[in-house]
C-alpha positions as CSV (number, residue, x, y, z in Angstrom):
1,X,15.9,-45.2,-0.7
2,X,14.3,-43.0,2.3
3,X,17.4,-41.8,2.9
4,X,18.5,-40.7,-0.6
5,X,15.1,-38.7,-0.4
6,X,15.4,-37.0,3.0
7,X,18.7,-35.6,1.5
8,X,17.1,-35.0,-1.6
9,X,15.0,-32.9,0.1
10,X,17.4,-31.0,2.2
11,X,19.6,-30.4,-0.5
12,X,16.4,-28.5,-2.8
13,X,15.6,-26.4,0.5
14,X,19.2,-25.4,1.1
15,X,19.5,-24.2,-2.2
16,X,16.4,-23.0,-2.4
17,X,17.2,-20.3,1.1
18,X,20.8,-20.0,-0.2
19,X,20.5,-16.5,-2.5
20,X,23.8,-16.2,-4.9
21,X,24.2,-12.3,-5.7
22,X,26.4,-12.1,-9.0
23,X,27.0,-8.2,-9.4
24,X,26.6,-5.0,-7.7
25,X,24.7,-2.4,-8.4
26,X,26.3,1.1,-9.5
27,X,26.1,4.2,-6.9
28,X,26.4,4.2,-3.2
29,X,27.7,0.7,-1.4
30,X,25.1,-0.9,0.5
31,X,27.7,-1.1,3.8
32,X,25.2,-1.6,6.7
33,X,24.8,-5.1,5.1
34,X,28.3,-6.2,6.2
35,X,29.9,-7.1,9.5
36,X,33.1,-4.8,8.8
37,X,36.1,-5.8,9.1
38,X,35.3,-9.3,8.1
39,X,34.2,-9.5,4.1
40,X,33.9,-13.1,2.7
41,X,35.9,-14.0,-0.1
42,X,33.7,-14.3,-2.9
43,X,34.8,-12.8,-6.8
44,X,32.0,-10.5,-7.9
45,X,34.0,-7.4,-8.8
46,X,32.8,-4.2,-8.5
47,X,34.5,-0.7,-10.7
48,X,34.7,2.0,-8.1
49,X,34.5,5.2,-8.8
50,X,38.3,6.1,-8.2
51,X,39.1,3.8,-11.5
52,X,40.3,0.4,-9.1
53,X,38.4,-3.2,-8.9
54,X,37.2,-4.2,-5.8
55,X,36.5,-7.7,-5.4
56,X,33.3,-7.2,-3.9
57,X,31.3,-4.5,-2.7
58,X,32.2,-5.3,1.3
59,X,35.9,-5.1,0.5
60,X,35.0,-1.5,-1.6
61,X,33.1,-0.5,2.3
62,X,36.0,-1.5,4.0
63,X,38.4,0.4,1.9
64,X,36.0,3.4,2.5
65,X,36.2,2.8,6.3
66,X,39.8,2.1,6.8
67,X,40.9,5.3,4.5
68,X,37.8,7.5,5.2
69,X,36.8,7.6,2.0
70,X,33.9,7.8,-0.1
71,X,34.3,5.7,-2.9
72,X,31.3,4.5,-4.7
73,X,30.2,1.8,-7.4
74,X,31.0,3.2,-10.9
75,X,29.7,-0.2,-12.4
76,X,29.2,-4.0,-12.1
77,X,32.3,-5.7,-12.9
78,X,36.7,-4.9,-13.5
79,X,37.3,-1.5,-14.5
């Protein structure tokens, strides 16, 4: 029974600390967040403003920095 707690417990402040992000926001990339090259694989699709879906913002900053280009977030979501 303690021990179902203590796990209880852990698993409420995990999630708790663990923040989900579920769209981008439109305009400049926030790059300095990321540790380029390495982007996580996570699906929250961002509409750049050359007309192609990124799958998430880091992968949009690592196109930028690979091709030297300047592409920002047209909107939240597929284009």
């Amino acid at each position: 029974m303690l021990l179902r707690l203590g796990l209880l417990l852990c698993v409420v402040a995990l999630s708790g600390a663990a923040s989900v992000r579920v769209s981008v926001k439109a305009g400049e990339p926030n790059c300095e967040i990321y540790l380029l090259p390495i982007c996580t694989r996570e699906f929250i699709p961002a509409c750049g403003s050359d007309g192609k879906t990124y799958s998430n913002e880091c992968m949009l900053c690592l196109e930028n920095m690979e091709k030297r280009s300047s592409v920002s977030i047209f909107r939240s979501g597929t284009c």
